[in-house]
DRENPARO-790603 format. One record per residue (C-alpha): z, y, x. Coordinates in pm, 1 decimal. Example, Ala and Ser with C-alpha at 12.3 -4.5 7.8 and 13.67 -1.06 7.14 Angstrom:
BEGIN
REC        zz        yy        xx
REC     780.0    -450.0    1230.0
REC     714.0    -106.0    1367.0
END
This chain:
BEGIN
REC        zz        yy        xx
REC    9330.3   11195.9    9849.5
REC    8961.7   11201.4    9688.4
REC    8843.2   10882.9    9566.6
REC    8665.7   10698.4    9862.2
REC    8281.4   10611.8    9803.8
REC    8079.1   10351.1    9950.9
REC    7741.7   10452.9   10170.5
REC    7459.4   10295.3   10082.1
REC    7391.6   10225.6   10411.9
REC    7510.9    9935.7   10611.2
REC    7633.7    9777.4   10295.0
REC    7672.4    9394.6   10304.4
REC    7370.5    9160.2   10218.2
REC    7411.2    8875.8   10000.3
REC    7762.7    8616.6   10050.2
REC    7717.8    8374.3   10255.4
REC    7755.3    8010.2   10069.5
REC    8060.5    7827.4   10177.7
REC    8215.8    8122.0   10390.9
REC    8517.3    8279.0   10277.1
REC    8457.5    8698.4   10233.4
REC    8774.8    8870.6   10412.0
REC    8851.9    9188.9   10406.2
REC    9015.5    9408.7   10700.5
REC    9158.9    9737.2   10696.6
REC    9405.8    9866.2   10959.8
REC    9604.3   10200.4   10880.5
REC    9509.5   10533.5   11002.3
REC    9787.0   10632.1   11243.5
REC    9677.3   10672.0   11556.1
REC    9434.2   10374.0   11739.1
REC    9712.2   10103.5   11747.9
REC    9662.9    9989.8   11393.7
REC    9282.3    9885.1   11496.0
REC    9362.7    9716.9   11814.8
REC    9605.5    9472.4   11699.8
REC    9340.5    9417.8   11424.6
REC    9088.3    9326.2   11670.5
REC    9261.6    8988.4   11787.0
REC    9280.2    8901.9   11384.7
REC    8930.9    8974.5   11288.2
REC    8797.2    8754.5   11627.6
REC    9050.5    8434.3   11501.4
REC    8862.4    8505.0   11158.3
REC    8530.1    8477.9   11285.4
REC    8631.5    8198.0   11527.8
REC    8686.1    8029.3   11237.2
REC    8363.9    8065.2   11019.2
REC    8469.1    8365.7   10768.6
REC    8281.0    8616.5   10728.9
REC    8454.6    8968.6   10798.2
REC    8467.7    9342.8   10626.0
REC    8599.6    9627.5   10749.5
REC    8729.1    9924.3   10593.0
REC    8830.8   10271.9   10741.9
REC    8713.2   10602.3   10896.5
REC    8731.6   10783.8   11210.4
REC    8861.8   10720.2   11510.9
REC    8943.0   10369.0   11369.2
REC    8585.7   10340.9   11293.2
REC    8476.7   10412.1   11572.1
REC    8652.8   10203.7   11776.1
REC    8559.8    9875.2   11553.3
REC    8241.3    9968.1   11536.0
REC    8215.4    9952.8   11948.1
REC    8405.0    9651.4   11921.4
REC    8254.5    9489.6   11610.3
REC    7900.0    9648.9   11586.5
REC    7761.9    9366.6   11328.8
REC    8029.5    9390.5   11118.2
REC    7976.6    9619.0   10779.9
REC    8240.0    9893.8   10764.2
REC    8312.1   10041.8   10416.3
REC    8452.3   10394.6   10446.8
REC    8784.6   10400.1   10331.8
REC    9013.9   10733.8   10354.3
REC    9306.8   10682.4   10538.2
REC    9641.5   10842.2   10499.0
REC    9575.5   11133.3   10674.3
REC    9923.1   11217.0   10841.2
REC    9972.0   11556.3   11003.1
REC   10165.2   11559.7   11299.3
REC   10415.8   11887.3   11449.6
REC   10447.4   12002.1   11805.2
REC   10846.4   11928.3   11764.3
REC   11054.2   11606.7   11662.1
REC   11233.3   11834.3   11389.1
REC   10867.1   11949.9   11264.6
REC   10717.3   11616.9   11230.1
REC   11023.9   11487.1   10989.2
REC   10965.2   11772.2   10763.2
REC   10610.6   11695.3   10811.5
REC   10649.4   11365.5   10692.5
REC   10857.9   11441.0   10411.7
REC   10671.9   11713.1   10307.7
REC   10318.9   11511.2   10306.6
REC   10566.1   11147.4   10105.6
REC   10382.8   11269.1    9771.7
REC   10019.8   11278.7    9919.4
REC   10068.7   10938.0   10087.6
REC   10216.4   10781.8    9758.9
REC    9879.8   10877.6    9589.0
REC    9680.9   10750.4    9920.8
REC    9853.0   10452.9    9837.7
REC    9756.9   10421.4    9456.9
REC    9409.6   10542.4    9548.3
REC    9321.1   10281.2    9793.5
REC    9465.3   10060.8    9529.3
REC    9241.0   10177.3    9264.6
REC    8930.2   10122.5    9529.9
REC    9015.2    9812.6    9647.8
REC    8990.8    9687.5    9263.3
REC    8642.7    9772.2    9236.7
REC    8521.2    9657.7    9617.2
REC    8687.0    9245.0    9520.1
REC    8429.1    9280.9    9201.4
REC    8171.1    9467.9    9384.9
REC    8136.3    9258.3    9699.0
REC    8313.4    8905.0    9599.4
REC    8608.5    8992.8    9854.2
REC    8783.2    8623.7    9874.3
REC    9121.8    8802.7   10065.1
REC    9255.0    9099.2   10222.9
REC    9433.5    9183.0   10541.6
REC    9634.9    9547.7   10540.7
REC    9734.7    9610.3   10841.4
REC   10038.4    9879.8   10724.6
REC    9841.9   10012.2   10411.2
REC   10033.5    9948.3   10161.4
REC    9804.5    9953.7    9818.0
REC    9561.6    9707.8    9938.0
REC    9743.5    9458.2    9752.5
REC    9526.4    9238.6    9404.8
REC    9661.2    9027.6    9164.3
REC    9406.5    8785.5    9157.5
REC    9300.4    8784.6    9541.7
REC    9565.0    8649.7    9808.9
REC    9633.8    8960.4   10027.3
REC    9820.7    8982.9   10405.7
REC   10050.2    9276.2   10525.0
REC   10064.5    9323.9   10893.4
REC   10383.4    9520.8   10977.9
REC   10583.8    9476.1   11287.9
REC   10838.0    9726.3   11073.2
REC   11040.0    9602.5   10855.2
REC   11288.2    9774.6   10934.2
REC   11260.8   10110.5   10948.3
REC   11458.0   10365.2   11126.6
REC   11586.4   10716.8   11049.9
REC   11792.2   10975.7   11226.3
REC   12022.2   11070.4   10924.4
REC   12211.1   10734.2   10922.8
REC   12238.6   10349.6   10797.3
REC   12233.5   10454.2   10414.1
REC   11888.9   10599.6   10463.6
REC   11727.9   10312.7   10652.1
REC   11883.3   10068.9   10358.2
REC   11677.6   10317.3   10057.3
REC   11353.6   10315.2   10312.1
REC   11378.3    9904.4   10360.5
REC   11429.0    9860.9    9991.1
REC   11135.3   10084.8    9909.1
REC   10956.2    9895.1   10181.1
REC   10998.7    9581.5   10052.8
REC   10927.6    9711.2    9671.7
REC   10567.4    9761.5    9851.8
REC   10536.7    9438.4   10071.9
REC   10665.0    9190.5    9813.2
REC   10313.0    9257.9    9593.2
REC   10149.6    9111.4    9895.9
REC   10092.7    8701.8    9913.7
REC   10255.0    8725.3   10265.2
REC   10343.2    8902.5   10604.6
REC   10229.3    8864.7   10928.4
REC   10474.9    9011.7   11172.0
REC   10337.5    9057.0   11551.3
REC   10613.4    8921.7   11716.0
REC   10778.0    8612.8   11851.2
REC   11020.0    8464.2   11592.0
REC   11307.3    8429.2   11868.9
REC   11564.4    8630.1   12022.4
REC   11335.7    8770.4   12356.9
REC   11102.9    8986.3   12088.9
REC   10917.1    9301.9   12149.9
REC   11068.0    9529.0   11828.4
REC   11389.6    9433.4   11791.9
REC   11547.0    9491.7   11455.3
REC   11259.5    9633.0   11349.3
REC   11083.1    9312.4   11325.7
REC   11419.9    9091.8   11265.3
REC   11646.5    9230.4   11028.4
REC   11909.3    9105.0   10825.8
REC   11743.6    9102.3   10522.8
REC   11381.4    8969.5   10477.2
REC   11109.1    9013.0   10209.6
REC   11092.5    8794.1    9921.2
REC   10751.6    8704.7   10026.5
REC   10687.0    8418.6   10316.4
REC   10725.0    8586.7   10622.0
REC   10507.6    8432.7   10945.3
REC   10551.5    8588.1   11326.4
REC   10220.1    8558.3   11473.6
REC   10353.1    8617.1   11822.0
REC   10203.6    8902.9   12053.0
REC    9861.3    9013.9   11887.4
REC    9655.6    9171.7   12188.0
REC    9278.6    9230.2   12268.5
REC    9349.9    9110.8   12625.8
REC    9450.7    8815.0   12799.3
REC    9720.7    8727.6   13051.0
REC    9677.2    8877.4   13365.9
REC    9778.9    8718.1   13735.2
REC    9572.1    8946.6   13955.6
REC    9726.8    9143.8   14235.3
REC    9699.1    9522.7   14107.9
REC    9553.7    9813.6   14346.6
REC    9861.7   10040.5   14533.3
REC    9910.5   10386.6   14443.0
REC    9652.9   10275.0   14121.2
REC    9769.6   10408.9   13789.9
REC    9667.2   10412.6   13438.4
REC    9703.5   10627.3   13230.8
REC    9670.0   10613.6   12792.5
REC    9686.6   10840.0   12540.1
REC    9677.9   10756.6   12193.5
REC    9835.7   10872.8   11897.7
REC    9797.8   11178.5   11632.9
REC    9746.2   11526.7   11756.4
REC    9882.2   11744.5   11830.3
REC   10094.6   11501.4   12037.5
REC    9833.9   11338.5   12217.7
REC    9697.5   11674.1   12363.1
REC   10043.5   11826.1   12434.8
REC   10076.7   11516.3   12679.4
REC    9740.2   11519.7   12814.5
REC    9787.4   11873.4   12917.7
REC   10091.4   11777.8   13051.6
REC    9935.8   11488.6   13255.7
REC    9632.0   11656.1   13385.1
REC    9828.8   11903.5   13529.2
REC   10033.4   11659.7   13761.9
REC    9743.4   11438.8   13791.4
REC    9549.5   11663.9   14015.2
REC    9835.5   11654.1   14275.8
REC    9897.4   11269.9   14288.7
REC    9825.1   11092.0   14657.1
REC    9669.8   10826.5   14521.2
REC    9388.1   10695.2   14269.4
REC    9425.6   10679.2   13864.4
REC    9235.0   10644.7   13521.4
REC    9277.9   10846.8   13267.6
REC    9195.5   10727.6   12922.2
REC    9206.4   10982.5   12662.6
REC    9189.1   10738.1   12332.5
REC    8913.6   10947.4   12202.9
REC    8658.5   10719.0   12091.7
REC    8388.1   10908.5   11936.9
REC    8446.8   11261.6   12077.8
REC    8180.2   11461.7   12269.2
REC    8359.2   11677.6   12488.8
REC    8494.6   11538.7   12820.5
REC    8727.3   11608.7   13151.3
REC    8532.6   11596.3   13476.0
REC    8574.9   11290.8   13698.4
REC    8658.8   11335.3   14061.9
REC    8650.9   11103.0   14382.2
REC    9029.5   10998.2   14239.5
REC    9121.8   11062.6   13853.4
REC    8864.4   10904.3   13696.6
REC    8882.3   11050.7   13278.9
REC    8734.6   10884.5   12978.2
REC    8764.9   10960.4   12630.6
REC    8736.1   10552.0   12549.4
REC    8703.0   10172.7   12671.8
REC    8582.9    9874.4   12507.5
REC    8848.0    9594.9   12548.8
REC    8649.3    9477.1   12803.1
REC    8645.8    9803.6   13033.9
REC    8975.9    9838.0   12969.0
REC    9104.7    9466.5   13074.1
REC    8975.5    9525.0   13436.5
REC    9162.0    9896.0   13426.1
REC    9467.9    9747.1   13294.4
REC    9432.6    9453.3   13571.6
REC    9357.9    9746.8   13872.8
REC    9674.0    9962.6   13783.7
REC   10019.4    9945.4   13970.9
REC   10175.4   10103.3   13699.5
REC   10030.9   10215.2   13304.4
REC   10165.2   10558.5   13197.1
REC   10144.3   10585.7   12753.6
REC   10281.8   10608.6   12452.2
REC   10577.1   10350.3   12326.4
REC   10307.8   10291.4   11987.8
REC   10416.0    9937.4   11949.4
REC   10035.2    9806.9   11983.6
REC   10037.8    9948.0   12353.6
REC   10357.8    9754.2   12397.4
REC   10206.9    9420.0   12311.9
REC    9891.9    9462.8   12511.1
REC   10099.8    9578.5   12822.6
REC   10283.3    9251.0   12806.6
REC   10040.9    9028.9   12727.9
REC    9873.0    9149.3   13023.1
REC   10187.1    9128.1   13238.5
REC   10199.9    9515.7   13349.8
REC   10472.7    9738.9   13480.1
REC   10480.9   10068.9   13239.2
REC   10643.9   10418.5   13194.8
REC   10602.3   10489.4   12813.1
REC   10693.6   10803.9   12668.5
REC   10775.3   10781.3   12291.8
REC   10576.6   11032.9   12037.4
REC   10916.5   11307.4   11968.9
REC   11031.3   11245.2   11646.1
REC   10874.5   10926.4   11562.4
REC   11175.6   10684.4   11530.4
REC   11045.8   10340.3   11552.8
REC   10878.0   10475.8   11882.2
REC   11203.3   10619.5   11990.2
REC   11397.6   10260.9   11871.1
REC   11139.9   10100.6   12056.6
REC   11179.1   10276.1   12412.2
REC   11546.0   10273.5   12423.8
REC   11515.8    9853.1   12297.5
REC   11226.8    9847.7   12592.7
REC   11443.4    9974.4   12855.6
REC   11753.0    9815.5   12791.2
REC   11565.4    9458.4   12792.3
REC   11387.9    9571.5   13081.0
REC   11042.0    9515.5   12960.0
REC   10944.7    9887.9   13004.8
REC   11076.6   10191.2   13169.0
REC   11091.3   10478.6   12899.9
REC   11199.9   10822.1   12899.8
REC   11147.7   11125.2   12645.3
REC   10859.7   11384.9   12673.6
REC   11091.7   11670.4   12770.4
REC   11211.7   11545.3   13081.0
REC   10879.3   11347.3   13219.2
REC   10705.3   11441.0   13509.1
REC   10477.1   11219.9   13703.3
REC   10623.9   11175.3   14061.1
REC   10981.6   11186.0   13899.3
REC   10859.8   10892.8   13639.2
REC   10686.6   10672.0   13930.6
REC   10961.3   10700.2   14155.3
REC   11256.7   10602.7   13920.6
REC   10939.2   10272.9   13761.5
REC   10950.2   10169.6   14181.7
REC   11356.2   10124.4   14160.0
REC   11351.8    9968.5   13798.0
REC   11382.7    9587.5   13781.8
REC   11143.7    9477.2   13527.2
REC   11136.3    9149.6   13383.5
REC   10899.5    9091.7   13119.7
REC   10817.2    8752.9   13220.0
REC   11149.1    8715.0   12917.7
REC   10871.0    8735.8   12616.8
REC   10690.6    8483.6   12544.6
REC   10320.1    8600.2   12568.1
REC   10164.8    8287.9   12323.4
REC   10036.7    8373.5   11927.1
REC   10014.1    8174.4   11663.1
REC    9737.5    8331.0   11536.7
REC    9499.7    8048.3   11516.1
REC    9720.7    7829.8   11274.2
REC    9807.4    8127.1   11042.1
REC    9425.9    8184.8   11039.8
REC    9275.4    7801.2   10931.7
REC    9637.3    7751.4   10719.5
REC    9534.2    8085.7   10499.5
REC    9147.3    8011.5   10532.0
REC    9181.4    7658.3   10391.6
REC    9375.4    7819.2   10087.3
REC    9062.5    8045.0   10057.0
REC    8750.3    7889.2   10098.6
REC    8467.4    7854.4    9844.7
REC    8472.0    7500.9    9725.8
END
């Protein structure tokens, strides 16, 4: 990965005296990273710090819709390739484990000079792992830690213990989940063994709020997200059946950023991207919300109290942990990408008996924020 550089422009003015200087940079892996991040930096400047943000892209994008008065320093991300099959993306992945160890060390390297450079008080890494200082108190977001593999137990207990090699140089970990037994991830977010490092659940970390309005019949909603090619091989898929369907749906293409769009028509309404705000009164109009099973999607879709048919990215594990966890607690219908078709998914979501009133939709988010803060601020 080449060494990232700072613009000149839309570089931070002087500190502000008495405010606490935090840094926050989500991973580059698809849009959920930044989402979840957008709850965290909002608590932050609820509470009177004064926020950085650092990545590129997409991510970048979609903070800087969110967020435009916040400075965002360009940092490279880890760049992952996807494959158009479950078999290609391991090798994929495997293949590209040297390139992301030096990401790692990289963004290490940069996030030494940017504390010196621009007084940086904390951090919060939301899954990148070398964004860790010895001198500044750092957070790791994760709701993984455990992750899981296809080739058996042995391999997820080498991948936790390399996990934790990387999370234990952080202060502490925020995992977005509830503590208790009715949790969103499972034993991804509860496993045997923990961290050495103080481990805090923050609860459900969403840009949306809890949702009691009647949604529109026949409405649906439809969001793609994740890294190509993946995302386009469902679109395509989707668009296709789309045109066909009896009744009215959205179609957001998680493209903030991108020029090129899909016509609109009296019924499938197609956008390449949605504030949070947009999106709340989509996600409030739809019957049912078609997506990916990226664990970010999951928590906004309860939080908001919506019935969904996710489809997990093939090959992705925690995705494919997640919809099979999902389904059998009945807080989303899943099913894999090979055998989903629109009027087959709907009609199987109208006889499945959800019931994700179970998870508790409440964060904790506000304490964890003024408890690290305090620790923090300029005397």
């Amino acid at each position: 990965m080449d060494q990232p550089v700072l613009k000149k422009t839309g570089q931070p003015g002087e500190k502000e005296q008495g405010k606490p200087r935090i840094l926050v940079a989500p991973l580059d892996w698809g849009l959920g990273h930044a989402t979840r991040c957008i709850p965290v930096i909002r608590e932050l400047m609820n509470q009177d710090a004064e926020v950085l943000l650092a990545t590129e892209g997409a991510q970048e994008e979609l903070l800087s819709m969110e967020f435009p008065g916040l400075h965002i320093l360009p940092l490279a991300g880890y760049r992952i390739r996807y494959a158009r099959t479950a078999s290609g993306l391991l090798r994929n992945i495997l293949l590209q484990t040297p390139g992301i160890l030096r990401s790692i060390k990289a963004e290490n390297s940069w996030l030494k000079k940017i504390v010196t450079e621009y007084a940086i008080d904390a951090v919060i890494a939301d899954n990148r792992y070398g964004l860790y200082h010895e001198s500044v108190p750092c957070i790791f977001i994760t709701h993984q830690l455990a992750i899981k593999t296809p080739f058996g137990k042995w391999t997820e207990q080498v991948l936790q213990k390399r996990n934790y090699r990387y999370i234990n140089r952080f202060a502490a970990c925020w995992v977005p989940d509830t503590a208790g037994s009715n949790n969103l991830a499972g034993e991804l977010s509860h496993p045997v063994r923990m961290p050495g490092i103080p481990v805090n659940y923050t609860g459900i970390l969403s840009r949306f709020g809890y949702n009691e309005a009647s949604p529109v019949k026949d409405h649906i909603l439809v969001l793609l997200s994740g890294p190509e090619p993946q995302r386009s091989i469902l679109e395509n898929k989707i668009t296709r059946e789309i045109a066909h369907y009896p009744g009215t749906a959205t179609v957001v293409r998680g493209l903030p950023g991108v020029a090129s769009v899909i016509p609109s028509t009296n019924m499938i309404k197609f956008y390449n991207h949605l504030t949070a705000a947009e999106l709340s009164k989509e996600l409030m109009e739809a019957e049912y919300v078609i997506g990916r099973c990226g664990y970010s999607t999951v928590m906004d879709l309860t939080r908001m109290n919506k019935k969904s048919i996710l489809v997990p990215t093939p090959g992705q594990t925690e995705q494919e942990y997640l919809a099979k966890y999902l389904t059998q607690h009945r807080i989303a219908f899943c099913m894999p990408q090979k055998e989903f078709s629109l009027a087959g998914s709907l009609q199987k979501a109208g006889e499945f008996n959800y019931a994700i009133n179970s998870i508790d939709r409440n964060n904790h988010l506000a304490e964890l924020v003024a408890a690290f803060i305090s620790k923090i601020s300029p005397s």
